[in-house]
Steps between C-alpha positions, in 0.01 A plus 500: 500500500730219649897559455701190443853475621771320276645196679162395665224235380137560449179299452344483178085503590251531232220670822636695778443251758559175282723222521882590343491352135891543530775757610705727328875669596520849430791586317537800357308803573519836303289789370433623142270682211193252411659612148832366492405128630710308204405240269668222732278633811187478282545115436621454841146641573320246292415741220638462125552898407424872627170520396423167630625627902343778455108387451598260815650785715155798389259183560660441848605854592270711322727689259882504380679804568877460338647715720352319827782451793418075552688274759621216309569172693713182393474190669556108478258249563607292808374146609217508746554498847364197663 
């Protein structure tokens, strides 16, 4: 698995060898318990309530475990590069 750095920009491809859609600036990066992601993270990830996240994050990563170590990445969306 890729490891972003804060302070540096990234394409944002929906295929691995697509066109960028857009970039992102990574900035924050910081470890913690699948468990304790807050109410504020869970909209922030497009998802209304616990139970909500959770049936997204089992149907993408095959279960929830609460006390799973997870990277957690912030970013802002920058203007494409020309």
């Amino acid at each position: 698995m890729a490891s972003y750095q804060v302070g540096q920009v990234y394409s944002i491809k929906d295929r691995w060898f697509g066109k960028a859609e857009g970039y992102i600036l990574i900035t924050r990066k910081f470890q913690q318990r699948l468990g304790d992601i807050s109410p504020e993270d869970i909209r922030k990830e497009g998802y209304r309530d616990l139970d909500e996240f959770k049936v997204a994050w089992i149907k993408i990563n095959g279960s929830w475990d609460s006390k799973r170590l997870v990277t957690v990445y912030e970013f802002k969306l920058k203007e494409r590069r020309k």
